[in-house]
C-alpha positions in Angstrom: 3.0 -6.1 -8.5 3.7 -9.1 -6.4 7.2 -9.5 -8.0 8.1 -5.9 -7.4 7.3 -6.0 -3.5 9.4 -9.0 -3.2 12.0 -7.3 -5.0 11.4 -4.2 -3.0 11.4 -5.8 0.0 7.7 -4.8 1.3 7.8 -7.0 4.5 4.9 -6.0 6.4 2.6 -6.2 3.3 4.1 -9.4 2.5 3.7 -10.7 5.7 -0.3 -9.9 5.9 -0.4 -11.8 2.4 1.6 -14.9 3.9 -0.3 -14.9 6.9 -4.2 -14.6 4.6 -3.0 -17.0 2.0 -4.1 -14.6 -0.4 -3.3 -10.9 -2.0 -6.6 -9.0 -1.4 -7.0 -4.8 -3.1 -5.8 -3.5 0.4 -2.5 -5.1 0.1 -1.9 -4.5 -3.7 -3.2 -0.7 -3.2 -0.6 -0.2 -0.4 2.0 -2.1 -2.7 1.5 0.1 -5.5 1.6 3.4 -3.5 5.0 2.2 -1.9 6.3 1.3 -5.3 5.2 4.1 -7.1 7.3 6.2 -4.3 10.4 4.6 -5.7 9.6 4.6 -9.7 7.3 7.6 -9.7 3.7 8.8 -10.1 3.7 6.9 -13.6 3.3 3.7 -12.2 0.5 4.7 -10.0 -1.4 5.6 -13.7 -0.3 2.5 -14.9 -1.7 0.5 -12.4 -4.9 2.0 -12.2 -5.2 1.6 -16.2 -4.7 -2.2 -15.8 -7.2 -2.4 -12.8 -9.6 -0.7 -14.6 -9.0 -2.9 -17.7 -8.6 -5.8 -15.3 -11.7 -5.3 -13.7 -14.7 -3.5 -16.0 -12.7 -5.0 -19.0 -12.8 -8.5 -18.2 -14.8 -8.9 -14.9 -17.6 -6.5 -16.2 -17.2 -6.8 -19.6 -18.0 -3.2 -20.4 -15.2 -2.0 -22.4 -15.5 -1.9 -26.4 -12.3 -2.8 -28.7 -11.3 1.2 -28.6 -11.8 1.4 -24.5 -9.0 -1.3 -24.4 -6.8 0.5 -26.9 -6.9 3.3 -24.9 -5.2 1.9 -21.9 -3.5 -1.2 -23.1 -0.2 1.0 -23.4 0.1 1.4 -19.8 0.1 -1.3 -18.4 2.4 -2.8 -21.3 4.9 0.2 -19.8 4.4 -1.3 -16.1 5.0 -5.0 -16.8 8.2 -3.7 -19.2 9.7 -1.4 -16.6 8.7 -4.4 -13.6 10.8 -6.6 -15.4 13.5 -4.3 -16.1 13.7 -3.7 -12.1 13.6 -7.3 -11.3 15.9 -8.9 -13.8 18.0 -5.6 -13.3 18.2 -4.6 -16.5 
């Protein structure tokens, strides 16, 4: 996400990031809808897979082997398609 709003050129999210120190949701929520206006509704549903991994999977801990499965596919399609975008291939 971070890579893709540098490459995107996101300025005024970027510059609320430089200016916290830190990414917080707010800023990676408005990334990902800006994003997903220029590669399509897909990577919305990709993202929210991986959060929802990210954060009941391993901050929670509440997802079984099959839970994972189910959602592992998406975000393996955003982090292909982020590095096809930023390497431009």
């Amino acid at each position: 996400m971070k890579a893709l709003a540098f490459h995107f050129g996101l300025s005024d999210i970027l510059e609320k990031v430089e200016k916290r120190g830190r990414w917080t949701v707010a800023e990676l929520e408005k990334a990902v809808s800006r994003i997903s206006e220029k590669l399509g509704k897909w990577f919305r549903s990709s993202w929210d897979a991986a959060n929802y991994l990210h954060v009941c999977g391993f901050h929670e801990a509440k997802l079984d082997a099959e839970s994972v499965k189910e959602r592992v596919s998406d975000a393996e399609k955003m982090v292909s398609e982020a590095e096809k975008v930023v390497h431009g291939k």
